[in-house]
N, C-alpha and C positions, 0 to 999 in steps of 0.2 A: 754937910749934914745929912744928906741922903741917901750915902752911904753908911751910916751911923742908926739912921733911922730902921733902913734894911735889916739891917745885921743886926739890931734888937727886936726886929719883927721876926726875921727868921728863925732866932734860937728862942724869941716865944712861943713859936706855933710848933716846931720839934720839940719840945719841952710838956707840951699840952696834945702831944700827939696830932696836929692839924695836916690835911695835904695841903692850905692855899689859904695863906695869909692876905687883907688886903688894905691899904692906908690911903693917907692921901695928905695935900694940903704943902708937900714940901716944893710943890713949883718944875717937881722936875718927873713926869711920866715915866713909870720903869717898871721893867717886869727882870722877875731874876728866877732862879731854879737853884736849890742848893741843897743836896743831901735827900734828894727826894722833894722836897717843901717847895711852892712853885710860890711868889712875893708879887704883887702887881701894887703898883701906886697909881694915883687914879692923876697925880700933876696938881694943878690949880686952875682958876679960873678969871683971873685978875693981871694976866700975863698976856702977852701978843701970842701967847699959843696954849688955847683952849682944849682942852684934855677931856677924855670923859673913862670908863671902863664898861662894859656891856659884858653881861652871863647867861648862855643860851647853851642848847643842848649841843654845838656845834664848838665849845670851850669860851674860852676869857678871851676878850681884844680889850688892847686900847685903842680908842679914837682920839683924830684931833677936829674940832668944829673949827669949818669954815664957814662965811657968808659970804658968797659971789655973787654980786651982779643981779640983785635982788631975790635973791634964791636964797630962802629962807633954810636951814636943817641940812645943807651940802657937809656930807661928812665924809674923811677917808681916814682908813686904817695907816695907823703909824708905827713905824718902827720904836719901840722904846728907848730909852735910852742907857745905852752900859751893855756890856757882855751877859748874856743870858745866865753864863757858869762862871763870873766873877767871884772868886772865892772871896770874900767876908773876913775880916779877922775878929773873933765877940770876945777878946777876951776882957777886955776892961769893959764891956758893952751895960751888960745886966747888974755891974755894980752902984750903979746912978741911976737907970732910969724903970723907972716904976709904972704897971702895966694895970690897969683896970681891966678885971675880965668880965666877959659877957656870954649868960647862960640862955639858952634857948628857951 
């Protein structure tokens, strides 16, 4: 499904002229790149591997939270997961699924 979700994030956000889509909630951390449009999912939080997304003037990471040895907020950058330039296929994508959009 998270490849599904992608692929109707990314021909959202090209559709709506966006550089940088971002979602979350399908459990699985990911950042993708496709035609210009850069896709980040933020994972979930209910899983043995706690995810987060951070926006600072230095770009997008994802994080995974850890707690060590009573050390509260131990966090390290994670590799996403999936090929950054995994091509997508949308063609049945935006026939099903329906997009609430959100105006500034």
């Amino acid at each position: 499904m998270s490849t599904k979700v992608a692929g109707g994030a990314l021909a959202y956000a090209r559709l709506h002229g966006a550089d940088r889509i971002f979602c979350g909630h399908t459990h699985d951390a990911m950042e993708r790149e496709q035609d210009g449009v850069h896709y980040y999912n933020s994972g979930g939080w209910i899983d043995s591997r706690l995810t987060y997304i951070t926006v600072a003037e230095d770009g997008v990471r994802i994080h995974e939270y850890r707690e060590t040895d009573g050390q509260e907020g131990n966090e390290q950058h994670c590799q996403a997961d999936g090929a950054p330039n995994e091509e997508i296929d949308e063609s049945e994508l935006l026939d099903f699924v329906e997009y609430e959009g959100v105006s500034p």
